[in-house]
C-alpha positions as CSV (number, residue, x, y, z in Angstrom):
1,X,-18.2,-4.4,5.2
2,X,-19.4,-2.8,8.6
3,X,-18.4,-5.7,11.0
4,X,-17.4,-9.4,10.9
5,X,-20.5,-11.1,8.8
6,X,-21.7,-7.8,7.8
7,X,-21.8,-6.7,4.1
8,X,-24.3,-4.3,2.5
9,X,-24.3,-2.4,-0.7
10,X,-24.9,1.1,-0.3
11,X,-24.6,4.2,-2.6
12,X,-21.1,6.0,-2.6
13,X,-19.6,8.8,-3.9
14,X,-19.2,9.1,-8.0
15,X,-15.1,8.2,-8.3
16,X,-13.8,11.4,-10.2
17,X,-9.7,12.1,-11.4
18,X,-7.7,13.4,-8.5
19,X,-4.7,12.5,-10.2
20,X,-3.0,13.2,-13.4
21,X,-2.2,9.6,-13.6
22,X,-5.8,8.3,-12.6
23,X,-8.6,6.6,-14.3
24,X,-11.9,6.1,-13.6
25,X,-13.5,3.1,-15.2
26,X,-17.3,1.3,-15.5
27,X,-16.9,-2.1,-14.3
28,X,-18.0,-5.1,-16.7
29,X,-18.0,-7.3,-14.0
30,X,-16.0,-7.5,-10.2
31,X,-16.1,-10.9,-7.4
32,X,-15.3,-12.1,-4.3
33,X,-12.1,-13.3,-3.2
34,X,-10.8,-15.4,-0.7
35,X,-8.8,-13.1,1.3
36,X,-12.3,-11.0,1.9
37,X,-13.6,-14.1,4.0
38,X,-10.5,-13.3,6.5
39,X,-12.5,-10.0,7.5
40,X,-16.2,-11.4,6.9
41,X,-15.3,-14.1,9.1
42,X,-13.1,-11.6,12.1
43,X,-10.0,-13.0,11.7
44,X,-8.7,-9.2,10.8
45,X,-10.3,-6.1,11.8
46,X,-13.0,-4.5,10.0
47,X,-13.4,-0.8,9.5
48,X,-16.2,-0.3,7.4
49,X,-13.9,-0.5,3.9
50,X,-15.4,-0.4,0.7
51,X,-14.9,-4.1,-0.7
52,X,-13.8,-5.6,-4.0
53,X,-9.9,-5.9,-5.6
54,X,-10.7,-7.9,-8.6
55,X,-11.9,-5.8,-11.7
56,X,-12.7,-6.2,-15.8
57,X,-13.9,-2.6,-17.2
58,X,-14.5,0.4,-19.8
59,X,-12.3,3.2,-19.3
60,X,-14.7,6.3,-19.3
61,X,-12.2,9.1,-18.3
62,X,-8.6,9.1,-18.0
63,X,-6.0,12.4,-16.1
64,X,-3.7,14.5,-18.4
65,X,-0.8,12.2,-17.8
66,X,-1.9,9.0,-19.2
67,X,-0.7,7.7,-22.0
68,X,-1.6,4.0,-22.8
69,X,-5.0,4.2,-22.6
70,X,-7.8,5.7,-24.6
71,X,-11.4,6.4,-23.6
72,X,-13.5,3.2,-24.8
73,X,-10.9,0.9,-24.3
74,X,-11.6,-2.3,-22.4
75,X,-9.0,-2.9,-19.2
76,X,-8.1,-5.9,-17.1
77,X,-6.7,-4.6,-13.7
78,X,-4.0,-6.0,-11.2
79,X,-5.3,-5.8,-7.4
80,X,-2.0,-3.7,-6.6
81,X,-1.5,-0.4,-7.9
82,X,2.4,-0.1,-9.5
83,X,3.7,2.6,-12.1
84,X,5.3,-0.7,-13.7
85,X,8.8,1.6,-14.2
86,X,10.9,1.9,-11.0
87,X,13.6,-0.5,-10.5
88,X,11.2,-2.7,-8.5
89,X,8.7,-2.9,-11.1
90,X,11.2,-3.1,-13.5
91,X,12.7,-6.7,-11.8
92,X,9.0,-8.1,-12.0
93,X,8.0,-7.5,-8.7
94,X,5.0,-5.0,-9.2
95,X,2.8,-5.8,-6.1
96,X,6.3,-3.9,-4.5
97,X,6.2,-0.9,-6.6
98,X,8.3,1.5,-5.1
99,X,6.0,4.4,-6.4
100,X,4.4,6.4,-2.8
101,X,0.7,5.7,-4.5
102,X,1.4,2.2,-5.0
103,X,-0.1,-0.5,-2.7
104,X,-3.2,-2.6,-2.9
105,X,-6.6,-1.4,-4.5
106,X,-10.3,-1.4,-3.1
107,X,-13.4,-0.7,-3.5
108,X,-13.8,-2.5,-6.6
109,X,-17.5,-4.2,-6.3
110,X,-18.7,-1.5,-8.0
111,X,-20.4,0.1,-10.8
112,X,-17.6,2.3,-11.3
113,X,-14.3,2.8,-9.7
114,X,-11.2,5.4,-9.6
115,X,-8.1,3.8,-10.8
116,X,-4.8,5.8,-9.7
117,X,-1.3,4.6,-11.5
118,X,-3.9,3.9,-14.4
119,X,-0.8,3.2,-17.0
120,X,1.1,0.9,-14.5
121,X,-1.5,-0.8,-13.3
122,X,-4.3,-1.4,-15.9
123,X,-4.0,-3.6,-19.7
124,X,-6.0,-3.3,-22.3
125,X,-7.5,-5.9,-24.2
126,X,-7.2,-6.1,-28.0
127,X,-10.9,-5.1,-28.3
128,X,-14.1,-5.6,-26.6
129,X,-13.8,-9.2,-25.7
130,X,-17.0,-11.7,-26.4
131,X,-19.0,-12.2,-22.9
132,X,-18.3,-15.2,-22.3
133,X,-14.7,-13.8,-21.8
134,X,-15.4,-11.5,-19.1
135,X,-15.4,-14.1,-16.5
136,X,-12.1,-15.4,-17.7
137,X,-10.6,-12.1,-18.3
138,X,-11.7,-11.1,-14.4
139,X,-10.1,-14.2,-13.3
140,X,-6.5,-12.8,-14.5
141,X,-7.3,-9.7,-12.1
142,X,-5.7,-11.5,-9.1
143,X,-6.8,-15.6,-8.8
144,X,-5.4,-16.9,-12.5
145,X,-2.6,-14.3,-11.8
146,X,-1.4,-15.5,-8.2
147,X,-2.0,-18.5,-9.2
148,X,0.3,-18.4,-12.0
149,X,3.0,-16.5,-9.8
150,X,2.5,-19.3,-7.3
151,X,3.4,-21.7,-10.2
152,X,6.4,-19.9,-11.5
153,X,7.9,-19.5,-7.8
154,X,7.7,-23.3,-7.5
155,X,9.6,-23.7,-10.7
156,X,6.6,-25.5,-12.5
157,X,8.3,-26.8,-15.5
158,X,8.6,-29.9,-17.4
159,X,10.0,-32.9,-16.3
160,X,8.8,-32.0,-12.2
161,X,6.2,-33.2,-10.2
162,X,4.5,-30.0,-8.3
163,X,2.1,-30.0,-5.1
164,X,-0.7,-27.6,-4.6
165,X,-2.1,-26.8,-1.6
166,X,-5.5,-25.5,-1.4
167,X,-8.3,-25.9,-3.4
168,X,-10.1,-22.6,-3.5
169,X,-9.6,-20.5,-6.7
170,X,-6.3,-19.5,-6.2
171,X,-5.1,-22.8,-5.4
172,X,-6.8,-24.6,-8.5
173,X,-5.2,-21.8,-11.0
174,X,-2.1,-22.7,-9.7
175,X,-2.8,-26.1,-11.1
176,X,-3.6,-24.4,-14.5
177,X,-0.5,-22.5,-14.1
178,X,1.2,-25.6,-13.4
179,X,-0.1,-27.7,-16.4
180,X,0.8,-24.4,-18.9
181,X,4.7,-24.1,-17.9
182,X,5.1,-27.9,-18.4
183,X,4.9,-29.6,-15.1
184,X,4.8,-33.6,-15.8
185,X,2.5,-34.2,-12.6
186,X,0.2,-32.0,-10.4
187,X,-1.0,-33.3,-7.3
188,X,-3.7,-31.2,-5.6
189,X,-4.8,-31.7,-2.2
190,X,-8.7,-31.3,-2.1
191,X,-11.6,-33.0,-0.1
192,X,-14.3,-31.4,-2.6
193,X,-15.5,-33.3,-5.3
194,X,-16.5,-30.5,-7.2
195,X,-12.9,-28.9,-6.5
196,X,-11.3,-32.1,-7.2
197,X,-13.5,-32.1,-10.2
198,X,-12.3,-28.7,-11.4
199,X,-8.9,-29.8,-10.1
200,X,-8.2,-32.7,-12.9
201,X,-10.1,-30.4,-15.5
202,X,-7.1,-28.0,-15.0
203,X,-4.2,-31.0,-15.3
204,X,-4.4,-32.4,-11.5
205,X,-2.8,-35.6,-12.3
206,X,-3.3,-37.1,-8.9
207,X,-5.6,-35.4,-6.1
208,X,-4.8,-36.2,-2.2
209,X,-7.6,-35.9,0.4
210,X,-4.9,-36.2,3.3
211,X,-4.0,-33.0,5.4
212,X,-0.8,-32.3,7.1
213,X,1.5,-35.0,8.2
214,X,-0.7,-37.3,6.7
215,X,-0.9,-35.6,4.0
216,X,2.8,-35.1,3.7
217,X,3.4,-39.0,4.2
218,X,0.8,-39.3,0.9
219,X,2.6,-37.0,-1.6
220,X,5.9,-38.6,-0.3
221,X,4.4,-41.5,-1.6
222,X,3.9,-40.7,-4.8
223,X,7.4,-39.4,-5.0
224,X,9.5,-42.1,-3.9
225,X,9.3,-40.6,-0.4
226,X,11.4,-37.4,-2.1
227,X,8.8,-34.8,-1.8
228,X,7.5,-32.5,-4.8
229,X,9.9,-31.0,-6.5
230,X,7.7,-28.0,-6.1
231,X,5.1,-26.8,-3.8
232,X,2.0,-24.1,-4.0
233,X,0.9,-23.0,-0.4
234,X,-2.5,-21.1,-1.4
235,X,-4.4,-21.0,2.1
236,X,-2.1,-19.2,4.4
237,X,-2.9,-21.2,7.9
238,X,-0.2,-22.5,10.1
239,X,-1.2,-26.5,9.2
240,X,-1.6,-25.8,5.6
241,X,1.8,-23.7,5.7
242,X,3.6,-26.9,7.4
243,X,2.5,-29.7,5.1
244,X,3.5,-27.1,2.4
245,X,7.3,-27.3,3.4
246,X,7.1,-30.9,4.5
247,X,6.3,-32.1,1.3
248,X,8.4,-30.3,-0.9
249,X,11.9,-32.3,-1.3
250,X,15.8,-30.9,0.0
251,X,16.4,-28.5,-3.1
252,X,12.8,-27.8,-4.2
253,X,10.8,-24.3,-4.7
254,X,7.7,-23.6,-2.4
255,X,5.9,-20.9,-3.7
256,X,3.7,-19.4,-0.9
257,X,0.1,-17.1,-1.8
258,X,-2.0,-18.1,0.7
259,X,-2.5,-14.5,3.3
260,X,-0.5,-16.0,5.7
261,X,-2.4,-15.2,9.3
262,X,-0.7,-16.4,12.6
263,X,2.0,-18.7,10.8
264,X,4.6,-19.0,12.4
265,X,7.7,-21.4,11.2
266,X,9.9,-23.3,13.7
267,X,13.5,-22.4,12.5
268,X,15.1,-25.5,12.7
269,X,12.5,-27.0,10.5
270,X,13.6,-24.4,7.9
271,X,16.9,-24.6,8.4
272,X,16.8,-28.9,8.2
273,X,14.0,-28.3,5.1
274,X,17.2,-26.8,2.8
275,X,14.0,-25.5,0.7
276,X,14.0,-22.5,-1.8
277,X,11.3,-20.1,-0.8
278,X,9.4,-17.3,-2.7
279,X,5.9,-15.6,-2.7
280,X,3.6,-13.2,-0.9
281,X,1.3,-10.6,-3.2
282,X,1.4,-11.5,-6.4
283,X,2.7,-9.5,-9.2
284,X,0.0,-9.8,-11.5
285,X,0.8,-6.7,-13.6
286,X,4.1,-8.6,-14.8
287,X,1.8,-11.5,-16.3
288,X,-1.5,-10.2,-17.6
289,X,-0.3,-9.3,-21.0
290,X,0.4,-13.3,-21.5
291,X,-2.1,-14.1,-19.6
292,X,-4.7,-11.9,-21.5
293,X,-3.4,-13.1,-24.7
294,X,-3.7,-17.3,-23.8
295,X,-7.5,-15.6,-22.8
296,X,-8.0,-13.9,-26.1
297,X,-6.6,-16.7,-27.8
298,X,-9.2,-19.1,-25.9
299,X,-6.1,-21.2,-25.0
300,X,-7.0,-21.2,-21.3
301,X,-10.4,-21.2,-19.3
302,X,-10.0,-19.3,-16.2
303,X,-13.5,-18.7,-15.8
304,X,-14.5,-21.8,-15.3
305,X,-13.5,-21.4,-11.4
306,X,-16.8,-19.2,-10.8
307,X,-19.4,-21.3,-9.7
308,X,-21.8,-18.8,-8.8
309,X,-23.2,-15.6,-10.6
310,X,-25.2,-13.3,-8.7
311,X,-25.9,-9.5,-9.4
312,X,-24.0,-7.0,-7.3
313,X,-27.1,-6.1,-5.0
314,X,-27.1,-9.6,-3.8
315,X,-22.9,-9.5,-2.7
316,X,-24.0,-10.2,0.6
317,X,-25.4,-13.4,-0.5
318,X,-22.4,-14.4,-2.7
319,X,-20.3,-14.1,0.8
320,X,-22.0,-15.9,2.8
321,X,-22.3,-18.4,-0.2
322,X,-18.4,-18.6,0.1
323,X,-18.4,-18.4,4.0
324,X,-20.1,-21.5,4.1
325,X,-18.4,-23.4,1.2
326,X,-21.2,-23.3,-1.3
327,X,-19.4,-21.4,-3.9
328,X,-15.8,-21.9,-4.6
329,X,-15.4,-18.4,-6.3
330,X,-18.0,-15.7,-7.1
331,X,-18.6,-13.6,-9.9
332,X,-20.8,-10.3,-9.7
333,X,-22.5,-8.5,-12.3
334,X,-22.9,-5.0,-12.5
């Protein structure tokens, strides 16, 4: 990405092993995420970065010091680098790995990409998976695996009603995540009819078109004016962030995902909100190995939230496909 609106594929260096710990891998298949609208669209710098966090692949070459991973195996790989064994990683919080390579990944729409923390940071799947599990398999890469942080930080569970808001990809895995860990009812706030669509396909048991305080009044409503007992934020804007605490109910979990840009919360409202909060980059690394076994097992369907294939010489396209609202989530081949 060049500037604001400005995405072209061009040839780049071959990735090689710099470290003992890296791996270089030939991507099956990469996308575009949310978060890479917030530079398409100037609302954070752009320098010219290589683009892509999201990533299925063969591993073709692996450094002397890697040890859970062969040559030929097929990998599924969290967006945030971790060695998975300090204490940080070690308390499930792997987007926060105190190892000084750790930190978020790029460069991943590609045909082939370096991989450093290769052991902490990639999972193999049991085999080659079918193709019509890649897309699901990608999804676990960041969207299915936020989403399902997201869900676990608002104490999804049975017997509680939860609140999603947001109805991009992250938002409506969330709602997956939700229906999995037992949540009785999921309301998701969408305007979309396809989303909405999607939305009660996942378990959305209600869907609210209201935003903010109107939106807050709604879901009240449908809690005898309690609030959720837990609340998703998955957009990260100041309205979005608002409504998120306003509709989850005195002694409820808001788990917030969204890229929060600009929010700022008044502290009297969090102080009168009595709220449990938790979120920010997701650690994906502590869930893929369930998640990639409820995808082996074909007892979830995250791929379903790609609405548009295109091949990676057209990425340009697929952004401004999601810039516009066209396509909810899209998956490019390589």
């Amino acid at each position: 990405m060049h500037a604001a609106g400005d995405v072209r594929v061009e040839d780049r260096p071959e990735p090689t092993i710099v470290e003992p710990t890296d791996a270089v891998i030939r991507l099956a298949a990469t996308c575009i995420c949310g978060s890479d609208l917030w530079p398409y669209r100037g609302v954070v710098p752009v320098h010219g970065q290589a683009m892509g966090h999201e990533y299925v692949g063969i591993v073709e070459e692996v450094g002397a010091d890697v040890r859970t991973l062969s040559v030929g195996d097929f990998v599924v790989g969290s967006f945030m680098l971790s060695d998975n064994t300090c204490e940080i990683c070690a308390s499930g919080f792997q987007a926060r790995c105190a190892h000084p390579q750790a930190g978020g990944i790029g460069g991943m729409q590609a045909q082939r990409a370096r991989v450093p923390l290769a052991d902490g940071t990639l999972v193999a799947t049991p085999g080659p998976p079918d193709p019509d599990l890649v897309p699901a398999l990608l999804a676990a890469s960041d969207v299915l695996g936020t989403g399902w942080f997201a869900a676990v930080a608002a104490q999804a569970g049975p017997g509680r009603t939860v609140a999603v808001v947001g109805d991009g990809a992250v938002g409506l895995m969330s709602v997956l995540a939700a229906r999995e860990l037992g949540a009785e009812r999921i309301i998701a706030m969408s305007r979309h009819p396809e989303r909405q669509a999607l939305a009660r396909h996942y378990g959305a048991t209600d869907v609210v078109e209201e935003r903010g305080d109107a939106g807050v009044a709604r879901v009240k409503e449908l809690t005898n004016g309690l609030g959720a007992h837990g609340v998703v934020e998955a957009v990260g804007t100041q309205e979005a962030f608002l409504q998120a605490i306003g509709m989850t109910r005195p002694g409820g979990h808001l788990g917030y995902v969204g890229v929060a840009h600009e929010v700022q919360i008044p502290g009297i409202r969090l102080f009168h909100a009595e709220i449990h909060m938790l979120g920010g980059p997701a650690p994906v690394r502590r869930f893929l190995p369930d998640l990639i076994r409820l995808i082996w097992d074909r007892k979830i369907d995250p791929g379903k939230v790609f609405d548009l294939t295109l091949p990676l010489e057209q990425a340009a396209d697929g952004y401004r496909a999601m810039h516009e609202r066209r396509a909810t989530k899209v998956l490019l081949t390589v």
